[in-house]
C-alpha positions as a printed NumPy array, in Angstrom:
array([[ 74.789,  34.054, -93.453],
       [ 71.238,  34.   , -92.008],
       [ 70.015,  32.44 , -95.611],
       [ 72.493,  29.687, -95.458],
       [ 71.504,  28.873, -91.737],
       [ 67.977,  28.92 , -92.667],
       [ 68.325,  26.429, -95.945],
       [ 70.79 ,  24.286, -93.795],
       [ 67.993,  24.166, -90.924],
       [ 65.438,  23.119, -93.792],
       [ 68.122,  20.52 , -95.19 ],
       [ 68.337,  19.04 , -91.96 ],
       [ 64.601,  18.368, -91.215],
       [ 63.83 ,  17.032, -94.925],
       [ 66.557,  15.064, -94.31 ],
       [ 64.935,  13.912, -90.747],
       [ 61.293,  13.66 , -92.231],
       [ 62.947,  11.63 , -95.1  ],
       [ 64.5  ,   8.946, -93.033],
       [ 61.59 ,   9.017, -90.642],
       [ 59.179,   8.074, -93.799],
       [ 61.543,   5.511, -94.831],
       [ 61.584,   3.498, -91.795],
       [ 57.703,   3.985, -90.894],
       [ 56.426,   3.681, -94.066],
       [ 58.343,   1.271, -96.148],
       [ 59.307,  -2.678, -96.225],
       [ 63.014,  -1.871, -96.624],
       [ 62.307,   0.422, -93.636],
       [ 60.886,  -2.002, -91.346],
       [ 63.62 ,  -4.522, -92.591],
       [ 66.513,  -2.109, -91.613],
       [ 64.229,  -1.348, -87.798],
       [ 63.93 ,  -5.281, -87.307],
       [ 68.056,  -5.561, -88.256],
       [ 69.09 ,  -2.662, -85.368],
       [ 66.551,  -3.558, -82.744],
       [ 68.095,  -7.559, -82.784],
       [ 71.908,  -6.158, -82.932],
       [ 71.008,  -3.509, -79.928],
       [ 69.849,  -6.538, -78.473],
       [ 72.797,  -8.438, -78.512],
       [ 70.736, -11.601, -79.517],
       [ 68.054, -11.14 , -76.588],
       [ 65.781, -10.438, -79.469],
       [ 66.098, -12.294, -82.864],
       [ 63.627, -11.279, -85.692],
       [ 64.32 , -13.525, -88.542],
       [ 62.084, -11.941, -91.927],
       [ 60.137,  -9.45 , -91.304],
       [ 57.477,  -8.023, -93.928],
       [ 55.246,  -4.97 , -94.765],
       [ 55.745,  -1.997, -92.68 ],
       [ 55.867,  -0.01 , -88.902],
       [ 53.021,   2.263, -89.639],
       [ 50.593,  -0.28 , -91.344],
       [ 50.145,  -3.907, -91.474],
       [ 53.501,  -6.029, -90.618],
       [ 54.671,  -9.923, -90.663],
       [ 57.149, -10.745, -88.692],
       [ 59.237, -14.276, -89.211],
       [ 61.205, -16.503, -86.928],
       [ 61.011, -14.031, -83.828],
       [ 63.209, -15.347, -80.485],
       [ 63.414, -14.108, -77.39 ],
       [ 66.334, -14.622, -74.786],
       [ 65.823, -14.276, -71.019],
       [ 67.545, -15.8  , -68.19 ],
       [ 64.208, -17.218, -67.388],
       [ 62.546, -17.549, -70.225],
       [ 63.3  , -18.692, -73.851],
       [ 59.978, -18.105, -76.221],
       [ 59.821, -18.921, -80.11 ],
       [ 57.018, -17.451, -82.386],
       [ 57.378, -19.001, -85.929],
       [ 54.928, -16.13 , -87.147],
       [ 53.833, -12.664, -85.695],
       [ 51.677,  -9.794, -87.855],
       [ 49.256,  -7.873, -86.946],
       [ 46.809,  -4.975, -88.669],
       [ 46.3  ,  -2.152, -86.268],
       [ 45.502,   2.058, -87.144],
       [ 48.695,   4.254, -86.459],
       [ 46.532,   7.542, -86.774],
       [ 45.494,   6.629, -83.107],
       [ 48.445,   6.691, -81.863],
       [ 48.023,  10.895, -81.503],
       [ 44.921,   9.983, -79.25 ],
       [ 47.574,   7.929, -77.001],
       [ 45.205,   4.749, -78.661],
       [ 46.563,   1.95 , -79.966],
       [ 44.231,  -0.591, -81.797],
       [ 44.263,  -3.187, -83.549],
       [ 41.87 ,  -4.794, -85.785],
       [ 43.938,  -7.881, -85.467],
       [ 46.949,  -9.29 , -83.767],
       [ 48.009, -12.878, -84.313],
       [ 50.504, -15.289, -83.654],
       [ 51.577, -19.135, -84.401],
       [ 52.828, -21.825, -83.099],
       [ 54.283, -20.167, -80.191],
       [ 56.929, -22.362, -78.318],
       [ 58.104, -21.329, -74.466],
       [ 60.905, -22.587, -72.639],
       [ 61.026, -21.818, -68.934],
       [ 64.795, -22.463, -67.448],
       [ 64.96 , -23.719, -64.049],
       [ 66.428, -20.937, -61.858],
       [ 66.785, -23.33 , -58.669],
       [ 64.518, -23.633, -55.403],
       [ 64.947, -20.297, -53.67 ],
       [ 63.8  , -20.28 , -50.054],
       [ 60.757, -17.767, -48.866],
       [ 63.18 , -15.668, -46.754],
       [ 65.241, -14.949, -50.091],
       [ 62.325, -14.386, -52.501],
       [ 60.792, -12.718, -50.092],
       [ 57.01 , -11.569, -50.21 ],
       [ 55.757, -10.921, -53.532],
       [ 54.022,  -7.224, -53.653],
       [ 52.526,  -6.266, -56.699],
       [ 53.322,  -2.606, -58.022],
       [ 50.871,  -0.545, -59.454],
       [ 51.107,  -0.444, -63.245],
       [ 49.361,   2.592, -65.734],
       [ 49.841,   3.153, -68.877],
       [ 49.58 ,   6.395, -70.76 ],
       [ 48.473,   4.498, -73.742],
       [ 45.262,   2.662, -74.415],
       [ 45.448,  -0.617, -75.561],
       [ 42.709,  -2.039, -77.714],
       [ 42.664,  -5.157, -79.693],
       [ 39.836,  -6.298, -81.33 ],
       [ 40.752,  -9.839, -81.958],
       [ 43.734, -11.326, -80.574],
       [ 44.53 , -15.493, -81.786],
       [ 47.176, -17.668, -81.121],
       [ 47.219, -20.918, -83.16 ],
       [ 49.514, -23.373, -81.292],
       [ 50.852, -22.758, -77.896],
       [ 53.691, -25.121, -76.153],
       [ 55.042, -24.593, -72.866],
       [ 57.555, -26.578, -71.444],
       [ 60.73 , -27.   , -69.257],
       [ 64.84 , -26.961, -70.213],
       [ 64.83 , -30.541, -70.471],
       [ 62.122, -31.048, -73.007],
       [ 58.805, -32.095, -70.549],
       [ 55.927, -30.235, -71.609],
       [ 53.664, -28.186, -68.871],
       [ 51.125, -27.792, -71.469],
       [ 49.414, -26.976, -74.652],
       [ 46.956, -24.944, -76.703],
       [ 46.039, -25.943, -80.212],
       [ 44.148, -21.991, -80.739],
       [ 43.307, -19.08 , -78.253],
       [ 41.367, -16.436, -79.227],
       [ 39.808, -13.484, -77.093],
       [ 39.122,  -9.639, -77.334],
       [ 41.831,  -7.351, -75.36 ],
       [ 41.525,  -4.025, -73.73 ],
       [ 43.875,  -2.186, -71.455],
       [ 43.014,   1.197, -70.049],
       [ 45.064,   3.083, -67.099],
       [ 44.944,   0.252, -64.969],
       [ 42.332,  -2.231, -66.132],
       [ 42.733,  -5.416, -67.724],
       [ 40.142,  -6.347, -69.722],
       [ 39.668, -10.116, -71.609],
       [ 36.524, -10.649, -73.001],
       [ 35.135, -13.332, -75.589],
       [ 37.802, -16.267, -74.678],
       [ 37.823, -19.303, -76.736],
       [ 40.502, -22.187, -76.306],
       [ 41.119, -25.739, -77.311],
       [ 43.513, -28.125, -76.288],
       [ 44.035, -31.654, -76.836],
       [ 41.907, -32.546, -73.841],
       [ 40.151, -29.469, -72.537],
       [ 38.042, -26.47 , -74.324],
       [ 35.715, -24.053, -72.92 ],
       [ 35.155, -19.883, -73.066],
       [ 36.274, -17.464, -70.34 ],
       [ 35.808, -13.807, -69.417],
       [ 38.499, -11.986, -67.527],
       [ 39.385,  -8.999, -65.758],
       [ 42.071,  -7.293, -63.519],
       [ 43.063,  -4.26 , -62.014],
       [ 47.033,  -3.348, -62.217],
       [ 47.147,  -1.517, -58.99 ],
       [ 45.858,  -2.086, -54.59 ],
       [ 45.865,  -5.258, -54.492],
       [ 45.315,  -6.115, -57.725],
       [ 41.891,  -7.505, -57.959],
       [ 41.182, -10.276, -60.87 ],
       [ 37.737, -11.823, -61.877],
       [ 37.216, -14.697, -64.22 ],
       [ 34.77 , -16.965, -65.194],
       [ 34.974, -20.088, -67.535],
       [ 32.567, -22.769, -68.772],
       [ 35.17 , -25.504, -69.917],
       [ 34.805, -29.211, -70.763],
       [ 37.653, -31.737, -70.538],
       [ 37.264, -34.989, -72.526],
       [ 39.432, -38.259, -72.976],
       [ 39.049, -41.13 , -74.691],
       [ 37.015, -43.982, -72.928],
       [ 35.598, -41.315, -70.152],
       [ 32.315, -39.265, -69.867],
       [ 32.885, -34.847, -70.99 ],
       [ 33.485, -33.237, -67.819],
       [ 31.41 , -29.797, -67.835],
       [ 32.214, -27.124, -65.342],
       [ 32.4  , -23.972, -64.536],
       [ 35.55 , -22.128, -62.945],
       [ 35.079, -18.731, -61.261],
       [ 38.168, -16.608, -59.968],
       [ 37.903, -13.894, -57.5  ],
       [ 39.476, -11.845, -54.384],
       [ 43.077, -11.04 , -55.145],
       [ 45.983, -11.895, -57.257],
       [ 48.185, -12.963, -54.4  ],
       [ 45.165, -14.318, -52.519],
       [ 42.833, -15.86 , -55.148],
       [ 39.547, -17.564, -54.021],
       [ 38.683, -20.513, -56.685],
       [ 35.719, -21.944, -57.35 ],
       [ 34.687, -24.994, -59.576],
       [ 31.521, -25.922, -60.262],
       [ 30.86 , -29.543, -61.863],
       [ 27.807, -30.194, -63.403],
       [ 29.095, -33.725, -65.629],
       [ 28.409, -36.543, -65.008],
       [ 28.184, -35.525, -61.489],
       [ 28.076, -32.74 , -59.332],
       [ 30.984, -31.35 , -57.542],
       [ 31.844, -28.475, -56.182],
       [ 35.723, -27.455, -54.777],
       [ 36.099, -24.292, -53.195],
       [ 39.315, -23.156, -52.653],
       [ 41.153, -20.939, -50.551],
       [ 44.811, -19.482, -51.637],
       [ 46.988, -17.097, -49.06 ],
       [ 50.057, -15.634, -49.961],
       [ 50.096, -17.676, -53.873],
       [ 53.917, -15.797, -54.605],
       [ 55.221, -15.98 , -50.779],
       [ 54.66 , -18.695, -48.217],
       [ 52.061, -20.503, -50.126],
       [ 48.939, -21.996, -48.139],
       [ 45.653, -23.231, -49.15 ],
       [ 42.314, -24.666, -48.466],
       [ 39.981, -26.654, -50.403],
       [ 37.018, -28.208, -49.524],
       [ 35.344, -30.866, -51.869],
       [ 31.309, -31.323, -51.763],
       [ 28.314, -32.952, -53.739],
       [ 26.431, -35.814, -54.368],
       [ 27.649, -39.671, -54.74 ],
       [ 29.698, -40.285, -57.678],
       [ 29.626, -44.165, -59.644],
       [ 33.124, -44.248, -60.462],
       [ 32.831, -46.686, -63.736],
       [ 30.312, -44.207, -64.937],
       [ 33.22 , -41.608, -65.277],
       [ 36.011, -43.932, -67.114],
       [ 35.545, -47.313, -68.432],
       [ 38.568, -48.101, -66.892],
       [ 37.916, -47.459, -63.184],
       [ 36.284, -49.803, -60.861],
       [ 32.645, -50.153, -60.25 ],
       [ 32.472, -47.84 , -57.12 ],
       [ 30.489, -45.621, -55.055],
       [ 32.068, -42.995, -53.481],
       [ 30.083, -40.678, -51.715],
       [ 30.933, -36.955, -51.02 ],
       [ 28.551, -36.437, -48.322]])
């Protein structure tokens, strides 16, 4: 009786090791994973093709998410990454990329201040280290229900780290159709979440001087100070002042620098001086 309890016991667990290998470790296995997780999502999340497998390098196809704010598209998601870290509570990856990315935000109506209410972060840690070594998007829409877009990035590329409760983006490239530049980044999930970034971008259009600048963010994430530095074709400098950015929004800017020839910016604008001063 013992014998046949034992052998049943060591059935059961090749049996469990088997089916664990097959969905970590095989294509058919990360198939059959991609399948249940969209059906347990009752169309929330869609994963169209998915190819290689869990615990190793992995393409996914024709992802879709659902939310009742939020609708977002990625054509193409894979990634390369090292599951043995994953029993130092690391995960890394060499590489985690995505293309042309498409989000949708749905307009959930004007809700007043006294039902949103005051925004108060919550302190977020995670048992798991996060490291990515390079993370790229190639193609980046945002836009609203009706079709306008907000905006768009032709690639983003940057470095990513997240440890307890630290943010870290380092190494930030980005082009657009009219804007480009680098950027460093940090933040701190917990108190009041304190964020620090600095970016050297330039904006250009056709028929106008390259605007240079640099962009620095500091204080809080609720109560950001900005800064922007202009250096071309003139310089400018905006400081400004945000209280309360997720509650009852208020703000102060104040604009110096030196005279500014207003046909030296855009062909297009009258010869004027206008004179910060």
């Amino acid at each position: 009786m013992i014998k046949r309890i034992f052998l049943a016991v060591v059935l059961l667990l090749a049996i469990t090791a088997g089916t664990a290998a097959f969905f970590l470790t095989t294509s058919m296995g990360l198939q059959a994973a991609t399948f249940l997780v969209s059906h347990l999502s009752a169309g929330r999340l869609v994963i169209g093709d998915s190819h290689g497998q869990i615990l190793g390098n992995w393409r996914l196809e024709h992802v879709t998410v659902h939310t009742s704010g939020v609708d977002v598209s990625v054509e193409r998601l894979s990634c390369t990454w090292e599951p043995g870290l994953l029993l130092e509570k690391t995960f890394q990856a060499a590489q985690l990329s995505a293309e042309n990315v498409d989000i949708i935000l749905k307009d959930q109506g004007q809700k007043s201040n006294e039902q949103r209410g005051e925004f108060v972060p919550q302190e977020i840690t995670l048992p798991l280290a996060i490291f990515i070594n390079s993370l790229q998007v190639n193609g980046l829409s945002i836009s609203t229900l009706g079709g306008a877009q907000l905006y768009a990035v032709d690639s983003f590329s940057s470095r990513f780290s997240l440890t307890g409760d630290r943010l870290e983006i380092s190494d930030i490239l980005f082009t657009s159709q009219y804007l480009s530049g680098s950027a460093e980044a940090g933040l701190t999930l917990s108190g009041d979440w304190p964020l620090d970034l600095v970016s050297d971008v330039r904006a250009t259009q056709p028929g106008c001087s390259d605007i240079r600048g640099r962009m620095t963010v500091s204080e809080t994430l609720s109560d950001p100070q900005l800064d922007l530095l202009i250096s071309a074709p003139a310089e400018l400098q905006l400081d400004l002042a945000v209280a309360r950015l997720f509650g009852d929004l208020s703000f102060q800017a104040v604009l110096t620098g030196s005279s500014v020839e207003l046909g030296d910016i855009c062909n297009s604008f009258p010869d004027a001086l206008v004179d910060f001063d």
